[in-house]
C-alpha positions as a Markdown table, in Angstrom:
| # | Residue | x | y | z |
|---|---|---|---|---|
| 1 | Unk | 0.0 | 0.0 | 0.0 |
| 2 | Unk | 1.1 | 3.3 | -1.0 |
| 3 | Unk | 3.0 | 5.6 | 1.3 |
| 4 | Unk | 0.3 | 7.9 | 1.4 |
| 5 | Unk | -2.3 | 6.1 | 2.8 |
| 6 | Unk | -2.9 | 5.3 | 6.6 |
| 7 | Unk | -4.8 | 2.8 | 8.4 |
| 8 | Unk | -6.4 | 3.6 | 11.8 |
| 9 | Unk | -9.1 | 2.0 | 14.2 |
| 10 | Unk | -11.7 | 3.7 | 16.1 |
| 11 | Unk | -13.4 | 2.9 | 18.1 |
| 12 | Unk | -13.7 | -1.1 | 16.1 |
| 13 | Unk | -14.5 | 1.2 | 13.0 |
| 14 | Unk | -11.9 | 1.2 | 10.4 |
| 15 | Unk | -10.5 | 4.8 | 8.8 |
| 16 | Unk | -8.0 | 4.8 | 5.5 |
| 17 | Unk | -6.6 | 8.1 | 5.6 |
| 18 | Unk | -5.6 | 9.0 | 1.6 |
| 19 | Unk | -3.4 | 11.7 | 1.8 |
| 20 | Unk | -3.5 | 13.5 | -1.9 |
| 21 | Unk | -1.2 | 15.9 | -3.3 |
| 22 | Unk | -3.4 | 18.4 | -4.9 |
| 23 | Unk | -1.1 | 18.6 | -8.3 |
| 24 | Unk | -0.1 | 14.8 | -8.3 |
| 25 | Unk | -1.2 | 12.6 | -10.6 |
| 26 | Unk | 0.0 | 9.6 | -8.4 |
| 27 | Unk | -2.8 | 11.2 | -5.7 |
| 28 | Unk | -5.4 | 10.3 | -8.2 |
| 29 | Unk | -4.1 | 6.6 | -9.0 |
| 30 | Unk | -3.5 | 6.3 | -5.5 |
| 31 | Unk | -7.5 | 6.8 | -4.7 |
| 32 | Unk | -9.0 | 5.2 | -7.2 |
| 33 | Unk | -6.8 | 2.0 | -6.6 |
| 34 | Unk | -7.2 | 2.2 | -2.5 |
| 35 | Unk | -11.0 | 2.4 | -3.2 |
| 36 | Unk | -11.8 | -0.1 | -5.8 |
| 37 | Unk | -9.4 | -2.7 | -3.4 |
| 38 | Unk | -10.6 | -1.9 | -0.4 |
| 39 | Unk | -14.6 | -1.8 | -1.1 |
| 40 | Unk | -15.8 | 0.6 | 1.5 |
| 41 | Unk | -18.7 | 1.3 | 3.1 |
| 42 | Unk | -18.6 | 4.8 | 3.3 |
| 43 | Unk | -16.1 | 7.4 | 1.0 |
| 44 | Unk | -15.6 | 10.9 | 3.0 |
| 45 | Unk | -13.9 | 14.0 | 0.8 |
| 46 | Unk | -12.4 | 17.2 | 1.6 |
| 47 | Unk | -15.5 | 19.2 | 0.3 |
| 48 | Unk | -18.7 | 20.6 | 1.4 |
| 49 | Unk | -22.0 | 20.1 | -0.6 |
| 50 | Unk | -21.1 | 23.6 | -2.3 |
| 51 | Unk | -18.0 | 23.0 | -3.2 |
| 52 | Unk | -18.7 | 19.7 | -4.3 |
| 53 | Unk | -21.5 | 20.7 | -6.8 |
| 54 | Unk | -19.4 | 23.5 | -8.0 |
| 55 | Unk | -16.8 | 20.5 | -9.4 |
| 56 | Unk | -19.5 | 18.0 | -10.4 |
| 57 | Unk | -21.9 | 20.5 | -12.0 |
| 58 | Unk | -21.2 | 22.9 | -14.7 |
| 59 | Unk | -21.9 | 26.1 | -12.5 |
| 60 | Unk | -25.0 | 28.1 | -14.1 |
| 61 | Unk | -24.3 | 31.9 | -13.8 |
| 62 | Unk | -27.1 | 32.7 | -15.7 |
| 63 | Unk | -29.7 | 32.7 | -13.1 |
| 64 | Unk | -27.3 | 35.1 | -10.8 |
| 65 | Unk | -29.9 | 38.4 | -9.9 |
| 66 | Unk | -27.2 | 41.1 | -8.7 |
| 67 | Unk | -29.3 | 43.5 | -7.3 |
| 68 | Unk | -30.2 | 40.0 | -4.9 |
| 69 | Unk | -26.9 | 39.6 | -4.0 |
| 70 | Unk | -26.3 | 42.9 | -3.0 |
| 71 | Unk | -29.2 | 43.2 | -1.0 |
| 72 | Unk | -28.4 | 40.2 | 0.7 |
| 73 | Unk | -25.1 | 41.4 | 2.0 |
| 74 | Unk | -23.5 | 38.8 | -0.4 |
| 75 | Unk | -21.3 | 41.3 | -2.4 |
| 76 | Unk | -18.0 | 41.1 | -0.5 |
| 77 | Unk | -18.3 | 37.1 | -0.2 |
| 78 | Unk | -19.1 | 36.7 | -4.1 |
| 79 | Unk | -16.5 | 38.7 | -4.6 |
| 80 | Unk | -13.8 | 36.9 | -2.7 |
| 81 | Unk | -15.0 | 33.5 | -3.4 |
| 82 | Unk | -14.3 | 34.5 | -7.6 |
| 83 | Unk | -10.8 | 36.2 | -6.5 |
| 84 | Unk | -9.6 | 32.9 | -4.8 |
| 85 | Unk | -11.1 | 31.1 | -7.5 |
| 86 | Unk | -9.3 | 32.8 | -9.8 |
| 87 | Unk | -6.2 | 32.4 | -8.1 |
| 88 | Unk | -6.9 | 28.5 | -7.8 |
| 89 | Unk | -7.2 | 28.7 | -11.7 |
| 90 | Unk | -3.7 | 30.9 | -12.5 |
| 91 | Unk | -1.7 | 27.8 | -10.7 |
| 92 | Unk | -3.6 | 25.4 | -12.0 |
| 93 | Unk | -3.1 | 26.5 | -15.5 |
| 94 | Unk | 0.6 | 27.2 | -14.8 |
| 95 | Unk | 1.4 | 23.1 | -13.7 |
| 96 | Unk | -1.0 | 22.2 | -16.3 |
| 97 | Unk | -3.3 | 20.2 | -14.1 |
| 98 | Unk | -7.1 | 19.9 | -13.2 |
| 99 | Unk | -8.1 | 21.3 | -9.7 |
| 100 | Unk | -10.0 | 18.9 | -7.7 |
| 101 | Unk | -9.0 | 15.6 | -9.5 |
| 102 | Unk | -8.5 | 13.6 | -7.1 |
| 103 | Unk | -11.5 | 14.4 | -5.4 |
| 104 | Unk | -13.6 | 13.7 | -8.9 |
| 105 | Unk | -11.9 | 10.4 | -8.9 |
| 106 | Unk | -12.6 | 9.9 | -5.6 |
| 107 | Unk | -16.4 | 10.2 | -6.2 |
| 108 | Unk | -16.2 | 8.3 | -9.3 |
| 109 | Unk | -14.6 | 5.5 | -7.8 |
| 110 | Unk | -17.5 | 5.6 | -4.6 |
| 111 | Unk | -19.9 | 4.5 | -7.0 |
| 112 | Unk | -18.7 | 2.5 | -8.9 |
| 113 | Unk | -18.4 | 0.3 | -5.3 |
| 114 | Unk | -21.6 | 1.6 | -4.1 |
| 115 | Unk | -19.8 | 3.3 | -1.3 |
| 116 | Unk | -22.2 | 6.0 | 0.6 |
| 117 | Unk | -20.8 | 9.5 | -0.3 |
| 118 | Unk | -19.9 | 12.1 | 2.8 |
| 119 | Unk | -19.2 | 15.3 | 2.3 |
| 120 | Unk | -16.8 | 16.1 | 5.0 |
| 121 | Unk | -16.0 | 19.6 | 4.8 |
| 122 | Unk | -17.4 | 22.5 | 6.2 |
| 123 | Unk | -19.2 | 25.0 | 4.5 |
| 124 | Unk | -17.1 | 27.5 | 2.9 |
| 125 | Unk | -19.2 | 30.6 | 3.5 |
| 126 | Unk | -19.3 | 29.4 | 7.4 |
| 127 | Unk | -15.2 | 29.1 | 7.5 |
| 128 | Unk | -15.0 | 32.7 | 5.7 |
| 129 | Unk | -17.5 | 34.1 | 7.8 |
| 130 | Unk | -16.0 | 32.5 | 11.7 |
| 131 | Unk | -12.4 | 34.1 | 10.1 |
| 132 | Unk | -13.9 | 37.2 | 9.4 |
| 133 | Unk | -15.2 | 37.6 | 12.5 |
| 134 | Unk | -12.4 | 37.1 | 13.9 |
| 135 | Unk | -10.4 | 40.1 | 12.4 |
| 136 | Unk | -9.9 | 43.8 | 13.5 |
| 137 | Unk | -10.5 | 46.3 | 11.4 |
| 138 | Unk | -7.2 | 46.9 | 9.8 |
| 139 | Unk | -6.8 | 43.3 | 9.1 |
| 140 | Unk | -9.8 | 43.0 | 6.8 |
| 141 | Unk | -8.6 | 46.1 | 4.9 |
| 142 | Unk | -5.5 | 44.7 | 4.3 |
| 143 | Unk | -6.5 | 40.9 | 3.5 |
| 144 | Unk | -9.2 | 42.6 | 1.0 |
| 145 | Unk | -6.2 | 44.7 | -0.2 |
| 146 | Unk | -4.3 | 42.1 | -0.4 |
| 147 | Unk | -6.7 | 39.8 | -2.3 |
| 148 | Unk | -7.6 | 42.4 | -5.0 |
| 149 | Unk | -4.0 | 42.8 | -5.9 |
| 150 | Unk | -3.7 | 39.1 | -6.1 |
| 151 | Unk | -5.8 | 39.0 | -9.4 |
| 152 | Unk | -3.0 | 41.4 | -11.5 |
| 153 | Unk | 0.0 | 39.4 | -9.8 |
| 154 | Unk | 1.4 | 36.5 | -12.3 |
| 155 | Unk | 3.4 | 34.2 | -10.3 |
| 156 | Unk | 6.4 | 32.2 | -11.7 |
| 157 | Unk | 6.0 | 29.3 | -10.1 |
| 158 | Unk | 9.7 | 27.7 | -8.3 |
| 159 | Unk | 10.5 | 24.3 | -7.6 |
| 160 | Unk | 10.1 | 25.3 | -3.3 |
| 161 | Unk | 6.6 | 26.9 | -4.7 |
| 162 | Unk | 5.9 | 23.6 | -6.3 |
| 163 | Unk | 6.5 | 21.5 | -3.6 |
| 164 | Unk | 4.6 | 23.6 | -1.2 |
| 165 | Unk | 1.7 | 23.1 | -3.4 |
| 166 | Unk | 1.8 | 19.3 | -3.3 |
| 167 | Unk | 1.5 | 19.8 | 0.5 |
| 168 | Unk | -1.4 | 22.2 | 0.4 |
| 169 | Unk | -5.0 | 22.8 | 0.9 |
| 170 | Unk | -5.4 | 24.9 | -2.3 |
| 171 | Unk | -7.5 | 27.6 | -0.7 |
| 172 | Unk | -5.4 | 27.6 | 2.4 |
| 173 | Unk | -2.5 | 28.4 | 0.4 |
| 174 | Unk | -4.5 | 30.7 | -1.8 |
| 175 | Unk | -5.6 | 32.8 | 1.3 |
| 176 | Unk | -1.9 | 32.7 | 3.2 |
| 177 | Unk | -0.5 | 34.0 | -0.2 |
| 178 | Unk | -2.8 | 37.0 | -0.2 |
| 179 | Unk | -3.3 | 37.7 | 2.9 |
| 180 | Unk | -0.2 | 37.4 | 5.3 |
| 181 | Unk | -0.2 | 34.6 | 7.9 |
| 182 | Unk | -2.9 | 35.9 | 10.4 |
| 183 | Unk | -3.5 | 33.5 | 13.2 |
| 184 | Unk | -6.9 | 33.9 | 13.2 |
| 185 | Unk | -7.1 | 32.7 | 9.6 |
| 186 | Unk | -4.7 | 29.9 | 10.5 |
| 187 | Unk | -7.1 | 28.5 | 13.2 |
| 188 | Unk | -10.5 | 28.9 | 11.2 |
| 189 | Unk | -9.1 | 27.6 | 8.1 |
| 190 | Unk | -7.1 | 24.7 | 9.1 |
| 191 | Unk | -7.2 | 23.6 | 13.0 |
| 192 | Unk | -11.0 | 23.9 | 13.0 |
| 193 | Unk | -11.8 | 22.4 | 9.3 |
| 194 | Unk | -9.6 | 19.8 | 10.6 |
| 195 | Unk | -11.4 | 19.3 | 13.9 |
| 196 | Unk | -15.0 | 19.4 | 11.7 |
| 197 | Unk | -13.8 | 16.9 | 8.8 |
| 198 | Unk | -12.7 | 14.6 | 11.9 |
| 199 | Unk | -15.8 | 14.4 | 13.7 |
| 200 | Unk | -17.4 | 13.7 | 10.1 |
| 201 | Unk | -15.3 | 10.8 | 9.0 |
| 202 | Unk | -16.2 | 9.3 | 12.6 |
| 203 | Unk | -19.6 | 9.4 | 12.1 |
| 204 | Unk | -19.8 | 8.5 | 8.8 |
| 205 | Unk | -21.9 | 5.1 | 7.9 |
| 206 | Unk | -20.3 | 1.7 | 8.5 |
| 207 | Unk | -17.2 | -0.3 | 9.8 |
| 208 | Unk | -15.3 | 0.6 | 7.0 |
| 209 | Unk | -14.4 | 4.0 | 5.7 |
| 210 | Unk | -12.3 | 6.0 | 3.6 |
| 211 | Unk | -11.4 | 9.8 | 3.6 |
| 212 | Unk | -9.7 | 11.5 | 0.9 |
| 213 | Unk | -7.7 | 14.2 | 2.2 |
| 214 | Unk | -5.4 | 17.0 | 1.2 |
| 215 | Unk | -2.0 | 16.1 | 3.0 |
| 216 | Unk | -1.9 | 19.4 | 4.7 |
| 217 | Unk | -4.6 | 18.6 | 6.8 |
| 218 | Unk | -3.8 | 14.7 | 7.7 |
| 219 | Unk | -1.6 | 15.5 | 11.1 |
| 220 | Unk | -4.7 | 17.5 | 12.6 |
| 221 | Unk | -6.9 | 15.0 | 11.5 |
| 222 | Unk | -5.2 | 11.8 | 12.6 |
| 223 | Unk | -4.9 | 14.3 | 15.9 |
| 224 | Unk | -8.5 | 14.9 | 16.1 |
| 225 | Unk | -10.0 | 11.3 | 15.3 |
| 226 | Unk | -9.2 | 10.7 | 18.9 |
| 227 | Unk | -11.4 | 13.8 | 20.5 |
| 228 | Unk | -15.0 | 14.6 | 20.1 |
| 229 | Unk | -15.9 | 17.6 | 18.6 |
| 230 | Unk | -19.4 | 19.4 | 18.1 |
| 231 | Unk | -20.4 | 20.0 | 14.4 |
| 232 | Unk | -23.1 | 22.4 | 15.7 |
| 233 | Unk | -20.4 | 24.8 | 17.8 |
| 234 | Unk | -18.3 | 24.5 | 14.8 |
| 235 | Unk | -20.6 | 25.1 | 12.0 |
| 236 | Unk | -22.1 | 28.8 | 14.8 |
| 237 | Unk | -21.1 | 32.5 | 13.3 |
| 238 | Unk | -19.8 | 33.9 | 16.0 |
| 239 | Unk | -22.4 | 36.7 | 17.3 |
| 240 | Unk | -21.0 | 39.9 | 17.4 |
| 241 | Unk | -19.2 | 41.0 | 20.8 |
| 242 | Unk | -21.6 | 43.1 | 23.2 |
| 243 | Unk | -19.5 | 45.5 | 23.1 |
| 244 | Unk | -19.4 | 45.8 | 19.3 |
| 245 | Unk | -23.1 | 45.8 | 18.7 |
| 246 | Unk | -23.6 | 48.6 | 21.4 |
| 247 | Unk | -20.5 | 50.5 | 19.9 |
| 248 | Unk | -22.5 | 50.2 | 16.1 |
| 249 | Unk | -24.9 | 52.6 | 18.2 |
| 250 | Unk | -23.4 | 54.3 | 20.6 |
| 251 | Unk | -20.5 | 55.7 | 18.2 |
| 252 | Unk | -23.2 | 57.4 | 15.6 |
| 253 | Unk | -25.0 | 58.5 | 19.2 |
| 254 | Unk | -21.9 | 60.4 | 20.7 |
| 255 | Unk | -20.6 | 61.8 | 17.5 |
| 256 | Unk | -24.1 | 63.5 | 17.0 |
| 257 | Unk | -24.2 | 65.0 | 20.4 |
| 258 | Unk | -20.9 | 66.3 | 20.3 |
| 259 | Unk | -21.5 | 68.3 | 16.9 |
| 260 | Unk | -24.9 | 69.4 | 19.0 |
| 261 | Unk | -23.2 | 70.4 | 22.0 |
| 262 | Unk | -20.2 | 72.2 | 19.7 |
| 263 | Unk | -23.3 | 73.4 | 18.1 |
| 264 | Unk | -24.3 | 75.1 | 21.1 |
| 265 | Unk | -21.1 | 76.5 | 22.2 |
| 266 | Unk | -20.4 | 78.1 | 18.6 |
| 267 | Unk | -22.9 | 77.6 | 15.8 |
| 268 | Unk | -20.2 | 78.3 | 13.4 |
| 269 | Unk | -17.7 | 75.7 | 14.4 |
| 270 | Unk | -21.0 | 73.3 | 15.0 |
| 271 | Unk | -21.8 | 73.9 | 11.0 |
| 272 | Unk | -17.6 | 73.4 | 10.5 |
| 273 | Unk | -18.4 | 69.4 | 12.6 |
| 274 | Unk | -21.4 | 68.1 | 10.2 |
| 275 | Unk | -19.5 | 69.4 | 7.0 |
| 276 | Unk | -16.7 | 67.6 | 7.9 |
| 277 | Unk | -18.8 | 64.6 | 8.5 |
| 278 | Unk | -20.4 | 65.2 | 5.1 |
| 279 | Unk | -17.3 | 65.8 | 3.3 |
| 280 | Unk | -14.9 | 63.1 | 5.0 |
| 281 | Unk | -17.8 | 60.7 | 4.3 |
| 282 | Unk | -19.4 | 61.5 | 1.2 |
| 283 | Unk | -16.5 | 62.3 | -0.2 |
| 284 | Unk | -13.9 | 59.6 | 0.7 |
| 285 | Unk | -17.1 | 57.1 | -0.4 |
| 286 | Unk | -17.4 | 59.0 | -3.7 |
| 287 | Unk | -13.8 | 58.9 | -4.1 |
| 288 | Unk | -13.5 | 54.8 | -3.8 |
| 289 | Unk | -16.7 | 54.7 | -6.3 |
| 290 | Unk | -14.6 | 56.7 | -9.1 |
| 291 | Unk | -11.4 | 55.4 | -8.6 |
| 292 | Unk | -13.0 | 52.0 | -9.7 |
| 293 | Unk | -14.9 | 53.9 | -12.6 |
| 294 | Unk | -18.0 | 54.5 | -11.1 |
| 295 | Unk | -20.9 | 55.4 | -12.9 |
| 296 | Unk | -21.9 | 59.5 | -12.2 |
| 297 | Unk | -24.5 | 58.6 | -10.4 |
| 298 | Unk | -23.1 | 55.6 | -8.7 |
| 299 | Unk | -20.4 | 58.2 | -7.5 |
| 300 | Unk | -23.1 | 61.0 | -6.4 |
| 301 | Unk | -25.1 | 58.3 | -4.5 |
| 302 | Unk | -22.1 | 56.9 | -3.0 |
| 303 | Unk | -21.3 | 60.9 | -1.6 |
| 304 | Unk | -24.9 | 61.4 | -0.4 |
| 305 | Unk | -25.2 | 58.3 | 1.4 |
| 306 | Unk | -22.3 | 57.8 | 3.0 |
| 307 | Unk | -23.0 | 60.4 | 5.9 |
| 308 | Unk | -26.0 | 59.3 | 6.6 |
| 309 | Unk | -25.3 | 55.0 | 6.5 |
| 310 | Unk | -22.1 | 55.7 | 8.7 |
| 311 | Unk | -24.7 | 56.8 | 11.1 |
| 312 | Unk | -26.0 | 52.8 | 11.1 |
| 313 | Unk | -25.1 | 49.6 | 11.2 |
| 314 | Unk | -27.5 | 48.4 | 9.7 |
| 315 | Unk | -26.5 | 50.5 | 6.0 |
| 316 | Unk | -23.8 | 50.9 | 3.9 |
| 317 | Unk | -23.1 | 53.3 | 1.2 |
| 318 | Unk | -21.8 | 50.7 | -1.1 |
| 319 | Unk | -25.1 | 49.3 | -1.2 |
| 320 | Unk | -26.6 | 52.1 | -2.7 |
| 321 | Unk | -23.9 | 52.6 | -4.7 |
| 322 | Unk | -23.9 | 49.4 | -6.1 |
| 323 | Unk | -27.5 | 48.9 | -6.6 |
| 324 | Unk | -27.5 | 52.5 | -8.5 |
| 325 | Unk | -24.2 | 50.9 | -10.7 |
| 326 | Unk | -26.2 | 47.3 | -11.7 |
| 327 | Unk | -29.5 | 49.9 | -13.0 |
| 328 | Unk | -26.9 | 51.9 | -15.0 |
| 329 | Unk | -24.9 | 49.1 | -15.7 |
| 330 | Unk | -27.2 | 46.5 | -16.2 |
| 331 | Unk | -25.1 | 43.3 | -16.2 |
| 332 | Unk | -25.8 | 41.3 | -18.9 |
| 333 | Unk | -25.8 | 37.4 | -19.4 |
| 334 | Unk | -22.6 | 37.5 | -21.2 |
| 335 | Unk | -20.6 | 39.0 | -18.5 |
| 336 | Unk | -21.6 | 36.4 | -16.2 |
| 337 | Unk | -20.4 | 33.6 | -18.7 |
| 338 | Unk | -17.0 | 35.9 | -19.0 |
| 339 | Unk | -15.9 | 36.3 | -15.4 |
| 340 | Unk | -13.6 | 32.9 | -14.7 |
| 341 | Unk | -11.4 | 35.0 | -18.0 |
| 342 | Unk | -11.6 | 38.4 | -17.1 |
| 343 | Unk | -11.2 | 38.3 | -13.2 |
| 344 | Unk | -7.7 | 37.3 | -13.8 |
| 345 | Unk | -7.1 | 41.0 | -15.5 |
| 346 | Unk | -7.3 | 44.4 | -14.7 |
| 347 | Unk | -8.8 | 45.6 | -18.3 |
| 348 | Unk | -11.3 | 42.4 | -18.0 |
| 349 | Unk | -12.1 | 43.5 | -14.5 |
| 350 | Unk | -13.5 | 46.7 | -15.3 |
| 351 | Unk | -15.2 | 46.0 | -18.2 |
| 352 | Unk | -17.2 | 43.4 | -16.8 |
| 353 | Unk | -20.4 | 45.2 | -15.7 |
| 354 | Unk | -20.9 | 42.6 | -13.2 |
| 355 | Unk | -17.5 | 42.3 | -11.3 |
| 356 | Unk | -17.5 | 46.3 | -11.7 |
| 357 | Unk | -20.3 | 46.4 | -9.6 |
| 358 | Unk | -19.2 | 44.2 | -7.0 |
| 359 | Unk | -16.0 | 46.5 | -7.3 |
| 360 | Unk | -18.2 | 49.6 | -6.6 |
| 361 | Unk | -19.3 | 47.9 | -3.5 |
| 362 | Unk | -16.7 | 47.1 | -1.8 |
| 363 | Unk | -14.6 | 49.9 | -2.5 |
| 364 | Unk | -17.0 | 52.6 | -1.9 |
| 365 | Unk | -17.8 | 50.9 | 1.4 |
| 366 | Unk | -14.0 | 50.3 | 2.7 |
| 367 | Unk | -13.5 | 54.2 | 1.5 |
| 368 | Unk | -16.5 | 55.4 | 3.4 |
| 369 | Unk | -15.3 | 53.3 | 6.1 |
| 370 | Unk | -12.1 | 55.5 | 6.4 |
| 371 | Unk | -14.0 | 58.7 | 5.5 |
| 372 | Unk | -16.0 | 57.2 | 9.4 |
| 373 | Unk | -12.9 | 57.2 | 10.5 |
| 374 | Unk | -11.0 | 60.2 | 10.2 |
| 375 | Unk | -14.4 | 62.6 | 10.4 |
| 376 | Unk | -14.7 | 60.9 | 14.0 |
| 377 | Unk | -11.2 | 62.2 | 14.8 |
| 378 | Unk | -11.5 | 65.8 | 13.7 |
| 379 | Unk | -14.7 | 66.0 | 15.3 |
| 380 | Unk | -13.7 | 65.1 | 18.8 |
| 381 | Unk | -10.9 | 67.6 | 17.8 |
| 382 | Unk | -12.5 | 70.4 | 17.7 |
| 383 | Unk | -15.0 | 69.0 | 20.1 |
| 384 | Unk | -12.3 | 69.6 | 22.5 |
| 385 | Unk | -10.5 | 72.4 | 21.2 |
| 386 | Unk | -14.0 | 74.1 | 21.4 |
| 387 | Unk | -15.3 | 73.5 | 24.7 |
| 388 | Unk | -11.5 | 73.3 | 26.3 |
């Protein structure tokens, strides 16, 4: 038996470990051969039901409603999920391999046993969402930063790169590259996927079973087969802290009394605090808008509702923004079919009226988001300077 698998028992249930090298072609051999010998009951891989449709079925972009997405908050996690898929795509191409193979053989090779399928993996959406949580301010602008320069970044790829790669969980790797080594990324993405695809492979159906892994994640796993684990705590979004729900309000609260109280002190220098809410606001948010080649409009909605969504957590001027860009723009069919090619260029990016608009989202939120920022510190500025 091959190197790379490992036999364990638990608890009188039987677990082959297939370790995989995600740009082998001896990972692929090495499945199907393991399988079709050992006849199990059960096959586990290392995707979720999402991710596993995504490789099984030709994904139908047809039927995506923009304006939908944006009004369901989905923009920024579209938006990152295409980014990393492109950068998936750039290696791929690069070694000249098909992402995912193994796993495709792996489910081949399930039924033609008739092993039960698991997916073992958690959701994708939940991991991105427990890291994001997870990360201050700062952090998310520079890991969104950091991921948008990804896409216009062509990477040689070394012989050290190369062998990093057979090691790797490809979106591990593809979020460490952009984004720095953050630790909280470190433990969503990999201690707890590998606490989660654990638990899973243990309660999978029968005596028998075999879990087709990416190598990076078989020490955690082998680790973890031997504690219990809660799916359910695993699969929660974190709530947001106390602290950070109150502050949503109570920031917007004490910036608007002290303009009022400045207000009352001098009405001139009151006037001089709301334009430089207005301003620092509308006008940061309009400047993200353009610099992405906003619409007009896109741009003058982005300025007028910056001051007043900064005010609430519960808006964001990139929403308006970005629903004003998809009615100007109106994203057609063909861009949708286009995106896997023109993500993975500047020129393509902006010409794509539907990645434009999720561009006019994000940036004209992160921008008003610093616009929040600064206004807040020349307020309590002359807040001070005012009354002291």
């Amino acid at each position: 038996m091959s190197e790379s698998v490992i036999t364990v028992t638990i608890e009188n249930k039987t677990i082959i470990l297939i370790k995989t090298a995600h740009v082998s072609a001896q990972s692929v051999l090495d499945v199907k051969e393991t399988i079709e010998n050992i006849k199990p009951n059960t096959v586990c891989v290392e995707l979720d039901a999402q991710r596993a449709k995504a490789f099984t079925e030709k994904q139908n972009m047809d039927n995506v409603d923009i304006i939908t997405i944006i009004r369901q908050k989905q923009a920024g996690y579209l938006l990152t999920n295409l980014i990393l898929s492109s950068y998936q795509r750039k290696i791929a191409k690069q070694l000249d391999i098909s992402v995912g193979a193994e796993m495709l053989q792996a489910l081949e090779s399930a039924k033609e046993v008739g092993a039960h399928i698991r997916y073992i993996d958690r959701n994708i959406q939940t991991t991105f969402m427990r890291i994001w949580r997870c990360l201050g301010f700062w952090e998310k602008m520079k890991l969104i930063s950091a991921l948008i320069t990804s896409m216009f970044v062509e990477e040689k790829i070394t012989e050290a790169k190369l062998e990093e790669l057979k090691q790797s969980d490809m979106i591990e790797l593809a979020l460490k590259e952009v984004g720095g080594k953050f630790p909280s990324i470190k433990t969503g993405l990999v201690d707890e996927r590998d606490r989660y695809m654990a638990q899973n492979i243990k309660n999978s159906f029968g005596n028998v079973v075999v879990a087709v892994i990416g190598a990076a994640h078989a020490p955690g796993i082998l680790r973890e087969l031997n504690n219990e684990n809660s799916l359910m705590e695993l699969d929660r979004i974190p709530e947001k802290t106390f602290l950070s729900k109150v502050s949503g309000w109570l920031i917007p609260a004490l910036i608007l009394t002290l303009i009022l109280i400045t207000f009352s002190f001098d009405s001139s220098i009151g006037m001089r605090q709301i334009m430089i809410w207005i301003i620092f606001n509308g006008g940061l948010s309009a400047l993200g808008t353009a610099l992405v080649l906003g619409h007009p409009l896109s741009i003058l909605t982005a300025f007028l509702a910056a001051p007043i969504s900064s005010l609430s957590p519960l808006l964001a001027a990139g929403w308006f923004a970005g629903l004003v860009e998809a009615i100007m723009r109106k994203p057609k069919v063909s861009d949708l079919q286009r995106i896997s090619e023109d993500i993975n260029s500047l020129r393509g990016f902006m010409k794509n009226r539907f990645l434009h608009v999720l561009l006019v989202v994000m940036s004209a939120n992160i921008f008003s988001s610093i616009g929040t920022i600064l206004s807040t510190m020349e307020i309590f500025k002359n807040f001070f300077e005012t009354i002291f």
